[in-house]
Backbone atoms as SQL, in Angstrom:
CREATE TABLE atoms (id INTEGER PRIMARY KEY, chain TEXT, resi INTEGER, resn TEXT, atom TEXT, x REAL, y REAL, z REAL);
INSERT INTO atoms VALUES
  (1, 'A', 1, 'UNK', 'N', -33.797, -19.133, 52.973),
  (2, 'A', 1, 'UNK', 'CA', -33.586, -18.165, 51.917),
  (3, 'A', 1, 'UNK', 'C', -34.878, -17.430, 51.626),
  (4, 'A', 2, 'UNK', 'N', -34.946, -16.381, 51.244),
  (5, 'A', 2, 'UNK', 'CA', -35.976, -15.357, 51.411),
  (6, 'A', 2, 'UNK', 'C', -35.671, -15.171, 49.678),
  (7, 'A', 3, 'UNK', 'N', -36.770, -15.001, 49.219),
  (8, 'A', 3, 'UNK', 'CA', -37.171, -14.672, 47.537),
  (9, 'A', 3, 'UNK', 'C', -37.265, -13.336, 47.014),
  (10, 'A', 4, 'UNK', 'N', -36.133, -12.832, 47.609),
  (11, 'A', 4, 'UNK', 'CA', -35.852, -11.604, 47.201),
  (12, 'A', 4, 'UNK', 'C', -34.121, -11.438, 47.306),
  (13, 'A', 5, 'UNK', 'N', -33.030, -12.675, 47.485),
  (14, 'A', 5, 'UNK', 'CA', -31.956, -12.649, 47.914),
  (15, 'A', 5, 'UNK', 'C', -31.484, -12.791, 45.828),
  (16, 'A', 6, 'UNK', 'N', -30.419, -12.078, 45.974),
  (17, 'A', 6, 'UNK', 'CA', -29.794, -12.274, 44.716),
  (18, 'A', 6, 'UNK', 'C', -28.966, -13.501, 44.645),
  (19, 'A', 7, 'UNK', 'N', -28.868, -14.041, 44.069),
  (20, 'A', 7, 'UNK', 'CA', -27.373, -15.024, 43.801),
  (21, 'A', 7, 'UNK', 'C', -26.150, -14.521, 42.686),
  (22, 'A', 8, 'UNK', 'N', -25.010, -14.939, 43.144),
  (23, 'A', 8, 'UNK', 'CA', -23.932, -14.395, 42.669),
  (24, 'A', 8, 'UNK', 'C', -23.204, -15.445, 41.325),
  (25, 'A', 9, 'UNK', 'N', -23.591, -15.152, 40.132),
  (26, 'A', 9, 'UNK', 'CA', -22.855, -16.137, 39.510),
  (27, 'A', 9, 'UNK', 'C', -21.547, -16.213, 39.291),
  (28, 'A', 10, 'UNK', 'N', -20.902, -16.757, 39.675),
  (29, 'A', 10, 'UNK', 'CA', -19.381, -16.560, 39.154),
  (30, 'A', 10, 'UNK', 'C', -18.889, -17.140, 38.302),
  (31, 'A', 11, 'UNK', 'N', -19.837, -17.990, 36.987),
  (32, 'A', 11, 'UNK', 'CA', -18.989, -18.511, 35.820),
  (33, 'A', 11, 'UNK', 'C', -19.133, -17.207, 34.586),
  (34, 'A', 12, 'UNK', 'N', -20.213, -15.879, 35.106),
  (35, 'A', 12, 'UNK', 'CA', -20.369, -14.781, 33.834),
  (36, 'A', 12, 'UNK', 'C', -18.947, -14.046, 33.887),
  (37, 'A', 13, 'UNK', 'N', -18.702, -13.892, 32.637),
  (38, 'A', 13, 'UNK', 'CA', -18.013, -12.588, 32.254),
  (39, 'A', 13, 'UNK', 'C', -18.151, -11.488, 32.659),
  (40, 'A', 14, 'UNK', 'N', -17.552, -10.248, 32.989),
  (41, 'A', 14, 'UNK', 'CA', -18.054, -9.108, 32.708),
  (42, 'A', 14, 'UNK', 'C', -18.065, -8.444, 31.228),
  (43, 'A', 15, 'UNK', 'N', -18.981, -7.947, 30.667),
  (44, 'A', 15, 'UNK', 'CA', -18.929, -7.509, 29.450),
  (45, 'A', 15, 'UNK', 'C', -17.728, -7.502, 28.472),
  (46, 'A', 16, 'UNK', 'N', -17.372, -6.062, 29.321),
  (47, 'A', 16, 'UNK', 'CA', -15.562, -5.864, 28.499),
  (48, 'A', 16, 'UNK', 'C', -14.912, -6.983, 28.529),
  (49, 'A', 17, 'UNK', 'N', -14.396, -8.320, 29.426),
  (50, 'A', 17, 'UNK', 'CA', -13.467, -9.134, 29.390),
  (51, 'A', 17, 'UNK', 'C', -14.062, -10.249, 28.034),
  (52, 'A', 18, 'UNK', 'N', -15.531, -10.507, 27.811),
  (53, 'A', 18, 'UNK', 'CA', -16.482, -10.690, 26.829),
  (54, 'A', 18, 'UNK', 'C', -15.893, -10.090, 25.842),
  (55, 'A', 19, 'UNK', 'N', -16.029, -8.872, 25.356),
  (56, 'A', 19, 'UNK', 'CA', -15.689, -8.762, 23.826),
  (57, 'A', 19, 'UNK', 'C', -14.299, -8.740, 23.752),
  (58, 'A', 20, 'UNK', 'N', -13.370, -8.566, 24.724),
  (59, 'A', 20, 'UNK', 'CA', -12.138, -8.354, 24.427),
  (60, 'A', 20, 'UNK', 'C', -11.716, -9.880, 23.680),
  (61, 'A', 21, 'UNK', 'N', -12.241, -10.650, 24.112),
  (62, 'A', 21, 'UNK', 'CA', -11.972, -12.429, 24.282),
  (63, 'A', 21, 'UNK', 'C', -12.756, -12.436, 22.628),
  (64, 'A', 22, 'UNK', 'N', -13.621, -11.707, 22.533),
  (65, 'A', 22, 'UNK', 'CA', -14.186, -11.951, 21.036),
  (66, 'A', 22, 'UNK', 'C', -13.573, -11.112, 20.260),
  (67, 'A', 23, 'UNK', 'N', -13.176, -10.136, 20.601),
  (68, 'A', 23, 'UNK', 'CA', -11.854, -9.204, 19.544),
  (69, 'A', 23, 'UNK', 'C', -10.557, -9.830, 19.205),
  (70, 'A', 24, 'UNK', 'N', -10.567, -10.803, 19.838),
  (71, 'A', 24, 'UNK', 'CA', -9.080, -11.518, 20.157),
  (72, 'A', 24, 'UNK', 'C', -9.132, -12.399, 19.495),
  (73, 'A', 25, 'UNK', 'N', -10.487, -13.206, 18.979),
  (74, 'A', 25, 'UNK', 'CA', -10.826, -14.456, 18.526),
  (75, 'A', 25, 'UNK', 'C', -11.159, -14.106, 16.553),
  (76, 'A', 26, 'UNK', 'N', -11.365, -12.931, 16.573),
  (77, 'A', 26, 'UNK', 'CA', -11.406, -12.172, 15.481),
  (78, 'A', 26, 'UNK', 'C', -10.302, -11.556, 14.813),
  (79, 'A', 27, 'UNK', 'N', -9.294, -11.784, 15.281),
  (80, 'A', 27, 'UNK', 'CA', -7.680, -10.994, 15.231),
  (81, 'A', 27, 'UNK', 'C', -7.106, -12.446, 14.733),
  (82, 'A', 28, 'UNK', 'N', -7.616, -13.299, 15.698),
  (83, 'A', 28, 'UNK', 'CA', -6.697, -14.789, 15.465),
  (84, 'A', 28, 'UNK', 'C', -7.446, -15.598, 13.760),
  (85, 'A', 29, 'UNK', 'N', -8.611, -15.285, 13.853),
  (86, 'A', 29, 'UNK', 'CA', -9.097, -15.756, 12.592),
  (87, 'A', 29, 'UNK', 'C', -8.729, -14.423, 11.156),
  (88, 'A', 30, 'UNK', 'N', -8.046, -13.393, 11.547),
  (89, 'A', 30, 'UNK', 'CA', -8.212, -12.645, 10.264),
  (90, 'A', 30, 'UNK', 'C', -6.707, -13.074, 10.153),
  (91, 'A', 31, 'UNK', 'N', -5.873, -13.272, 11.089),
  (92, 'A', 31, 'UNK', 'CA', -4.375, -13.219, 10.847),
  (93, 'A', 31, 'UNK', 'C', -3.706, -14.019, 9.677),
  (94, 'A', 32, 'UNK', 'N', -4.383, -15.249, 8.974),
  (95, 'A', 32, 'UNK', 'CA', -3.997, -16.179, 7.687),
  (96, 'A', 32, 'UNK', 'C', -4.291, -14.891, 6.227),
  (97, 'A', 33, 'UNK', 'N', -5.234, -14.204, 6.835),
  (98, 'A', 33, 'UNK', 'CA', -5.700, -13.120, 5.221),
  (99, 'A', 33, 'UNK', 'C', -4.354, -11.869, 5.406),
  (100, 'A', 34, 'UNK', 'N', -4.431, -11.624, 6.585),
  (101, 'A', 34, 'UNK', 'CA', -3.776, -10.409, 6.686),
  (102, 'A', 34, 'UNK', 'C', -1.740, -10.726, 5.573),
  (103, 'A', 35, 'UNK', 'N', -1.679, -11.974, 6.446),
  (104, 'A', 35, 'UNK', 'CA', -0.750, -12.837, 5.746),
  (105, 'A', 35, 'UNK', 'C', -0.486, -13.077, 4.348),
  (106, 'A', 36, 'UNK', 'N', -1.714, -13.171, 3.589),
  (107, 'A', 36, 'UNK', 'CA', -1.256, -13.487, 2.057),
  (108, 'A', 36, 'UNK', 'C', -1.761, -11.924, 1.508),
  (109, 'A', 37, 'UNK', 'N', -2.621, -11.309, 2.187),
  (110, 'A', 37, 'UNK', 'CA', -2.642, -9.999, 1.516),
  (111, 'A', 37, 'UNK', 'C', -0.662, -8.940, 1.598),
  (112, 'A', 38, 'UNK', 'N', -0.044, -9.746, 2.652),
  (113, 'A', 38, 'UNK', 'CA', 1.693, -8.880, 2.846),
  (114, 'A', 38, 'UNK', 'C', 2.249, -9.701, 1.707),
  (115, 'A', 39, 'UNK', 'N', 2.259, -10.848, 1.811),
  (116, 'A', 39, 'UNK', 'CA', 2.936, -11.611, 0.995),
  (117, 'A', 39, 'UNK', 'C', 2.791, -10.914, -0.651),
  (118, 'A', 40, 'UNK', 'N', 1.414, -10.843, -0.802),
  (119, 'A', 40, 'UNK', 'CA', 0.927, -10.282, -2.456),
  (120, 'A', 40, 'UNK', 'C', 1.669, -9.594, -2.607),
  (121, 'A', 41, 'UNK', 'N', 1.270, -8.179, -1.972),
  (122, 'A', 41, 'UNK', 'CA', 1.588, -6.819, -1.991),
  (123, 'A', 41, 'UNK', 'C', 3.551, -6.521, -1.931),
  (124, 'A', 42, 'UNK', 'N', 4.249, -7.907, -1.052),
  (125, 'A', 42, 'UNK', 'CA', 5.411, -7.828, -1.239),
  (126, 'A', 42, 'UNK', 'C', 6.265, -8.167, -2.715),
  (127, 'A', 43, 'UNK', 'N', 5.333, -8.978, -3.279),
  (128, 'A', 43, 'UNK', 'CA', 5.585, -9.966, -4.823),
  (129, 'A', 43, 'UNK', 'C', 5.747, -8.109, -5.480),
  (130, 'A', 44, 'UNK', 'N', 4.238, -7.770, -4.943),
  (131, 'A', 44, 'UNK', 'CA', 4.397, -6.850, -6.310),
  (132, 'A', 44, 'UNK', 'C', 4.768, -5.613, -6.175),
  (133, 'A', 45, 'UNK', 'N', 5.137, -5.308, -4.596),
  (134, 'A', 45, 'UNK', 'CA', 6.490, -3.760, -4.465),
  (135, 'A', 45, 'UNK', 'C', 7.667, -4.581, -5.242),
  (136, 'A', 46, 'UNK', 'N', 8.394, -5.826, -5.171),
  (137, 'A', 46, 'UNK', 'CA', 9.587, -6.215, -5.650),
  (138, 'A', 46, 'UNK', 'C', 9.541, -5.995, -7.091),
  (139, 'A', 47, 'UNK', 'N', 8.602, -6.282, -7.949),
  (140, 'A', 47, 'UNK', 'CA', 8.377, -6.423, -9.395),
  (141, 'A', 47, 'UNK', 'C', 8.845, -4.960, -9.822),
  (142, 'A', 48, 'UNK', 'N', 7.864, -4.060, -8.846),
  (143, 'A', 48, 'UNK', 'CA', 7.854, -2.491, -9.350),
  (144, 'A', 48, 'UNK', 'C', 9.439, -2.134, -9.189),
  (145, 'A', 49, 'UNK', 'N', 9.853, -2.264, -7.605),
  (146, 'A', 49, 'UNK', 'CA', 11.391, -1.860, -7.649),
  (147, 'A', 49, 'UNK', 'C', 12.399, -2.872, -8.618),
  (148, 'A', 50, 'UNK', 'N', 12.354, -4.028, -9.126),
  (149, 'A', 50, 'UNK', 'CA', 13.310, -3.928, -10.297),
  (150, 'A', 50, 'UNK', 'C', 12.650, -3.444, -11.441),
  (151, 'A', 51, 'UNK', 'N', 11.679, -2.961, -12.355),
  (152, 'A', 51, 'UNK', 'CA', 11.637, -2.193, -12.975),
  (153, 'A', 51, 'UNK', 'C', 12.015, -0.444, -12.834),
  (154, 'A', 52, 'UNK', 'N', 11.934, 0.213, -11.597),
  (155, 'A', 52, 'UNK', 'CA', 12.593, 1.009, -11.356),
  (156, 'A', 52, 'UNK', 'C', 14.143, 1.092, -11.838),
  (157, 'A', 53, 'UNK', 'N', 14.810, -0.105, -10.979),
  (158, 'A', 53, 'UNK', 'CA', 16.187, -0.476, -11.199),
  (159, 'A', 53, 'UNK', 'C', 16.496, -0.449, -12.288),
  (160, 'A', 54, 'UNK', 'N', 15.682, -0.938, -13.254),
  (161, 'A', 54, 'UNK', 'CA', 16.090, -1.193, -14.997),
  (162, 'A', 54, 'UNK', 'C', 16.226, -0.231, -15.324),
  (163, 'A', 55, 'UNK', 'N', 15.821, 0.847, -14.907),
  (164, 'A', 55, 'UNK', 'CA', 16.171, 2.273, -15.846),
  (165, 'A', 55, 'UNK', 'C', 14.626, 2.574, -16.285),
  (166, 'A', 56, 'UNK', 'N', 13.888, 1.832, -16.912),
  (167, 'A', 56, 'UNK', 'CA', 12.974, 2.123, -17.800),
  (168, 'A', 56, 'UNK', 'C', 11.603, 1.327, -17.834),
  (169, 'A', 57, 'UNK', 'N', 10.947, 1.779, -18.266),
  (170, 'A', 57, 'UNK', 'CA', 9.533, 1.333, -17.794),
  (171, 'A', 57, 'UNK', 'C', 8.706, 0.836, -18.999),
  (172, 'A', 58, 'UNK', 'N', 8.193, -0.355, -18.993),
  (173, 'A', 58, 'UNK', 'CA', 7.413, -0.641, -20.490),
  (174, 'A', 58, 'UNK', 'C', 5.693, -0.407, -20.259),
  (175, 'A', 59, 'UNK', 'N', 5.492, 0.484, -21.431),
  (176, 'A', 59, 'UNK', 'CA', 3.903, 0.628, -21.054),
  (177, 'A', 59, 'UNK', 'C', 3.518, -0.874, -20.890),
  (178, 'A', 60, 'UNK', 'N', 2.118, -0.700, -20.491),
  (179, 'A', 60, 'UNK', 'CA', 1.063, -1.894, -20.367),
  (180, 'A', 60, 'UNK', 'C', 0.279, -1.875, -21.760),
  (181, 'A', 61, 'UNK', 'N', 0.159, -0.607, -22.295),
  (182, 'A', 61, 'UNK', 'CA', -1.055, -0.092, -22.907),
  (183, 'A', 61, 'UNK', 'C', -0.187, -0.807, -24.459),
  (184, 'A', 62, 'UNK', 'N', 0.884, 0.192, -24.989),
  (185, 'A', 62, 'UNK', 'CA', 1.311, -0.019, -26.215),
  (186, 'A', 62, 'UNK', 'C', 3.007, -0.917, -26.584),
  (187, 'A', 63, 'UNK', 'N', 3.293, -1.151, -24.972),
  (188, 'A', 63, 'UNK', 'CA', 4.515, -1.836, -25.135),
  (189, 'A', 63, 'UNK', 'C', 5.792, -0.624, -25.512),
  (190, 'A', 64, 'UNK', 'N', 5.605, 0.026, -25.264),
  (191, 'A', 64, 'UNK', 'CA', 6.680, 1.461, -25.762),
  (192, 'A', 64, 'UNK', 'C', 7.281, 1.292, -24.682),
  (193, 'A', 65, 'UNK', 'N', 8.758, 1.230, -24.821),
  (194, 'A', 65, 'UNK', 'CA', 10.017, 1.233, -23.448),
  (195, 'A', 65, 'UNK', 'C', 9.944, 3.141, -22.760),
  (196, 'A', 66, 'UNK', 'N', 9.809, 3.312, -21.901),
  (197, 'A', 66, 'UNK', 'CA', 9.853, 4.870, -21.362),
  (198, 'A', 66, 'UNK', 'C', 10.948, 4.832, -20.365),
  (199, 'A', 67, 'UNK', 'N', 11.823, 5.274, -20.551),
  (200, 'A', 67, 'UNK', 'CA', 13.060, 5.433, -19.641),
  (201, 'A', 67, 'UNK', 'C', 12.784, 6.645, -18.501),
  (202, 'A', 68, 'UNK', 'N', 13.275, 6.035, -17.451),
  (203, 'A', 68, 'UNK', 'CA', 13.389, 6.794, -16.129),
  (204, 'A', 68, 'UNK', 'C', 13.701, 8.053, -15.995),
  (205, 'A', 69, 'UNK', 'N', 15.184, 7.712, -16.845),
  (206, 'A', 69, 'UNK', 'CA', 16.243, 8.954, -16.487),
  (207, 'A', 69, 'UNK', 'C', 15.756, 9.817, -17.675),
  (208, 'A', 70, 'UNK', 'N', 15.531, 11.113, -17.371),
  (209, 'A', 70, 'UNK', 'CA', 15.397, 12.064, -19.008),
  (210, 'A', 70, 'UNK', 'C', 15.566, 13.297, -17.923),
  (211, 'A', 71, 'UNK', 'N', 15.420, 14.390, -19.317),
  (212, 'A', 71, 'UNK', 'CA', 14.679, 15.658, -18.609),
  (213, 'A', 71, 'UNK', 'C', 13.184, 15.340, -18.530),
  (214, 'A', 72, 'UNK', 'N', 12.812, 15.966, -17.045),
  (215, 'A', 72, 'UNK', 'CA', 11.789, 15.506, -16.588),
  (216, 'A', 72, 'UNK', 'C', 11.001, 17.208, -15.880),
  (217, 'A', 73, 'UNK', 'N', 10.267, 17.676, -16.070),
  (218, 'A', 73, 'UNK', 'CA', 9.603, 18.938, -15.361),
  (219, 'A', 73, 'UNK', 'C', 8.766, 17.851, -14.446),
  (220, 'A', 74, 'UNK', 'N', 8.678, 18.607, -13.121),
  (221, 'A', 74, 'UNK', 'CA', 7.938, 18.511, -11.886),
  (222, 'A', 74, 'UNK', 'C', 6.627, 19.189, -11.700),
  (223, 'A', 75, 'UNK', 'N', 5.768, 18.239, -11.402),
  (224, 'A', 75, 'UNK', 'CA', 4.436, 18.837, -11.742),
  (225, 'A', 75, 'UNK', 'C', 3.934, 20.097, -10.497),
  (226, 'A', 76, 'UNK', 'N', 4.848, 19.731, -9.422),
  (227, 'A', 76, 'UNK', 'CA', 4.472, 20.176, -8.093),
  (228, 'A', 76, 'UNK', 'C', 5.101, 21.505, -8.331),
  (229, 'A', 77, 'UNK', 'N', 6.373, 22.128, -8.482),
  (230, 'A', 77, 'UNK', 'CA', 7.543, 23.299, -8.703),
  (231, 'A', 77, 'UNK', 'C', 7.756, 23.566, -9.680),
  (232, 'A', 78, 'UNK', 'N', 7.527, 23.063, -10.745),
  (233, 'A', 78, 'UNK', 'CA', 8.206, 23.702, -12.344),
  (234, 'A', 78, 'UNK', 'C', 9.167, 23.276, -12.236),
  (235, 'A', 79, 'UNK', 'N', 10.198, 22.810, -11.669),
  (236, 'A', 79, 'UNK', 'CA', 11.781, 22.930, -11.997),
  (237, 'A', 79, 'UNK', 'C', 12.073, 21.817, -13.098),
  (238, 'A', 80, 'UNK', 'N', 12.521, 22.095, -13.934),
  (239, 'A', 80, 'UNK', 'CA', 13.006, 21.018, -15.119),
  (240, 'A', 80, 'UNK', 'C', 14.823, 20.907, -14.722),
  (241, 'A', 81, 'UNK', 'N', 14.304, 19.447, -14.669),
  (242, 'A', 81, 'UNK', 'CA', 15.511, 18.870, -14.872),
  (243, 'A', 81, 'UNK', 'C', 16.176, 17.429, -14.601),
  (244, 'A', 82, 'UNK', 'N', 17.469, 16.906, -15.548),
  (245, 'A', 82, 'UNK', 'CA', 17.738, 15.980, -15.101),
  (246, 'A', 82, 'UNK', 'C', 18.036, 14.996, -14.341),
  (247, 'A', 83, 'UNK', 'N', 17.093, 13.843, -14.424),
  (248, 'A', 83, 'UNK', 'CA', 17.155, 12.923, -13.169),
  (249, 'A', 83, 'UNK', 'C', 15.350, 12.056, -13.227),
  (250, 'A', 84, 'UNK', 'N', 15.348, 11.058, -12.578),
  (251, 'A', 84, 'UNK', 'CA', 14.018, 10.337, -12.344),
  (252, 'A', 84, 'UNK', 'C', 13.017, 11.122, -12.823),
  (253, 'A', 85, 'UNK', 'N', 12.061, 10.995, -13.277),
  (254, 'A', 85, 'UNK', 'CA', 10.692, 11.286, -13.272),
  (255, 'A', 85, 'UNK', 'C', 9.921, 10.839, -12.368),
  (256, 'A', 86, 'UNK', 'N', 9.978, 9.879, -11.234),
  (257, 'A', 86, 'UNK', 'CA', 9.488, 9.748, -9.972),
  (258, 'A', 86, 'UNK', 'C', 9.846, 10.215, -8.666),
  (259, 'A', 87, 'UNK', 'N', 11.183, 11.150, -8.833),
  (260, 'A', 87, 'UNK', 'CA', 11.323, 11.914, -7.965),
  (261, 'A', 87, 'UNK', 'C', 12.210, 13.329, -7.875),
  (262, 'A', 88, 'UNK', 'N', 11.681, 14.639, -7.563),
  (263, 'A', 88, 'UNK', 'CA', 11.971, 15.617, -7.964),
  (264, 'A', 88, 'UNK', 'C', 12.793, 16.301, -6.546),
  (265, 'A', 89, 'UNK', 'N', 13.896, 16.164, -7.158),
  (266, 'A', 89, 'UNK', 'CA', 15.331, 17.063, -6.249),
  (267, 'A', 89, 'UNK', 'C', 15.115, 17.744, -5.525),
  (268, 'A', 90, 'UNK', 'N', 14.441, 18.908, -6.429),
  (269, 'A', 90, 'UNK', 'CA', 14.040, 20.259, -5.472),
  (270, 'A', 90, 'UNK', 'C', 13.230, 20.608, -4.436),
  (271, 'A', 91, 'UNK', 'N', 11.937, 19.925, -4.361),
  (272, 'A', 91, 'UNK', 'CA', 10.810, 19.942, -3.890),
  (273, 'A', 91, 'UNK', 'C', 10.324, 18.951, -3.234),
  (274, 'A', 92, 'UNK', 'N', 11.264, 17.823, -3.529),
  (275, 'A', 92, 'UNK', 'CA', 11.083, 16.390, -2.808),
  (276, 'A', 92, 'UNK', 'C', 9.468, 15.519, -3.248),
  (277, 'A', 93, 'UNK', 'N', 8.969, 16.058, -4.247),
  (278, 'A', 93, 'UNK', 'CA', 7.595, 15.220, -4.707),
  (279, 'A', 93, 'UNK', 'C', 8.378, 14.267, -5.645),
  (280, 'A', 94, 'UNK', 'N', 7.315, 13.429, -4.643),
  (281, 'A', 94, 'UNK', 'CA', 7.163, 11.501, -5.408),
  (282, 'A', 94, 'UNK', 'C', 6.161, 11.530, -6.352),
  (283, 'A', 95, 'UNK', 'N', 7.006, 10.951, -7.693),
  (284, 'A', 95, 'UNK', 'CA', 5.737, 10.683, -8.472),
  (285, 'A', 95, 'UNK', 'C', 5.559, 9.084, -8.501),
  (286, 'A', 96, 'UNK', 'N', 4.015, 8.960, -8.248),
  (287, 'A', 96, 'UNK', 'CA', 3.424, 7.217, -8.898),
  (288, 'A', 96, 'UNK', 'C', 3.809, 6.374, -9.537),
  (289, 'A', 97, 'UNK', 'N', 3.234, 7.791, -10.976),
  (290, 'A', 97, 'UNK', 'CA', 4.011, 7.341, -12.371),
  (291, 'A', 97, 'UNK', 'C', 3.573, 8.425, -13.558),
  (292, 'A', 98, 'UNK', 'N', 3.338, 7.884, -14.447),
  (293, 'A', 98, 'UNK', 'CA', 3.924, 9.166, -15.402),
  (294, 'A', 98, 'UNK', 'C', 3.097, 9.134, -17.028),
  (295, 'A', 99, 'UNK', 'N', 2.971, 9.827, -17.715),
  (296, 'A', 99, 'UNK', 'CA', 2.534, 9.554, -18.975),
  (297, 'A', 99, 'UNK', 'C', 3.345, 8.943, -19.806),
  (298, 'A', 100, 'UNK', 'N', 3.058, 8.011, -20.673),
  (299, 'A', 100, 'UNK', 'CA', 3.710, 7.324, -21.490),
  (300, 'A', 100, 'UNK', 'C', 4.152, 7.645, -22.718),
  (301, 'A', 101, 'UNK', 'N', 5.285, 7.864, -23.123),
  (302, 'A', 101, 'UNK', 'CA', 5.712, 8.651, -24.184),
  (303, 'A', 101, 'UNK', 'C', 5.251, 8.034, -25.669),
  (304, 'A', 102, 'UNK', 'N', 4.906, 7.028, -25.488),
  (305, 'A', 102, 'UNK', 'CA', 4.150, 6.600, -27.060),
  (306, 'A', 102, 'UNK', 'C', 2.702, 6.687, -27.300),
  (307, 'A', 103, 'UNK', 'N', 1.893, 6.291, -25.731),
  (308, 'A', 103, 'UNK', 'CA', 0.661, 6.253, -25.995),
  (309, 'A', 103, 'UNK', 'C', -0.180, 6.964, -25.122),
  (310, 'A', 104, 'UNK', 'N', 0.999, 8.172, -24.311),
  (311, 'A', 104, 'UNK', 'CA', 0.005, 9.085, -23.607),
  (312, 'A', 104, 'UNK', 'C', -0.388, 8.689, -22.141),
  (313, 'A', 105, 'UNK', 'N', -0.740, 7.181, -22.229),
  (314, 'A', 105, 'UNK', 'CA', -1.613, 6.276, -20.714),
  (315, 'A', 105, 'UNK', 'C', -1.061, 6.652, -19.806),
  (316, 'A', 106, 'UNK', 'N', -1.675, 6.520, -18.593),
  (317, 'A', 106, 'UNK', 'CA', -0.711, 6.729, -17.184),
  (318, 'A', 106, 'UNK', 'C', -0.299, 5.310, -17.062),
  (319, 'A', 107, 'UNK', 'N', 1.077, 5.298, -16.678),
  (320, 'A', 107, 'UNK', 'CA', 1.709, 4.438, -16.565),
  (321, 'A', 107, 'UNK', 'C', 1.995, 4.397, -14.738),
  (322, 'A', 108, 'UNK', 'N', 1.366, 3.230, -13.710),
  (323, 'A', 108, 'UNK', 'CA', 1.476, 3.743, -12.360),
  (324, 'A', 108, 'UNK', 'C', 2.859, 2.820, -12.250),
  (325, 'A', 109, 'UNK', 'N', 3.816, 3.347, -10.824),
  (326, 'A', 109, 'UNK', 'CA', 5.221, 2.720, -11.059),
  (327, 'A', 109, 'UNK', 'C', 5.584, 2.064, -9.904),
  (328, 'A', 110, 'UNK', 'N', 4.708, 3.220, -8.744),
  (329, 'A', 110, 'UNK', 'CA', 5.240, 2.975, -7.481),
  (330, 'A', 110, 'UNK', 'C', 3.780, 3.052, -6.691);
């Protein structure tokens, strides 16, 4: 053997197959968070849609009941009229949520 011959290792990685194997190992350790962060977030879309369902919405701020259904003007079109305050007929804008008829607060819904 002459001291200029390379040797070939064959237990290295190539780079890319390297991080892919560490992207993979990083996917498998986030997957328990990713999990209770759906779970949360499912608790509390359900909460919001049966208060939707109820008709009516109780502030946080002053406890004042604010009902869904009214005349409602659309902030996006002007068009007034009856039906949700979170969603407007004409123009198809979703609202969040809404000011609170006793104490003004934004009340968020959705």
């Amino acid at each position: 053997m002459s001291g200029h011959e390379t040797r070939s290792h064959s237990s290295a990685l190539p780079p890319g197959v390297a991080r892919l194997g560490c992207l993979g190992a990083l996917y498998v350790l986030a997957a328990p968070l990713y999990l209770i962060r759906f779970a949360v977030r499912t608790v509390l879309t359900l909460r919001r849609f049966r208060q939707v369902r109820s008709g009516a919405v109780e502030c946080p701020h002053c406890g004042a009941e604010n009902p869904l259904d009214l005349l409602a003007t659309c902030r996006r079109c002007g068009v007034t009229e009856f039906g949700s305050r979170l969603h407007c007929s004409n123009c198809g804008q979703t609202n969040r949520g809404f000011a609170c008829d006793g104490c003004t607060a934004f009340i968020r819904v959705l």
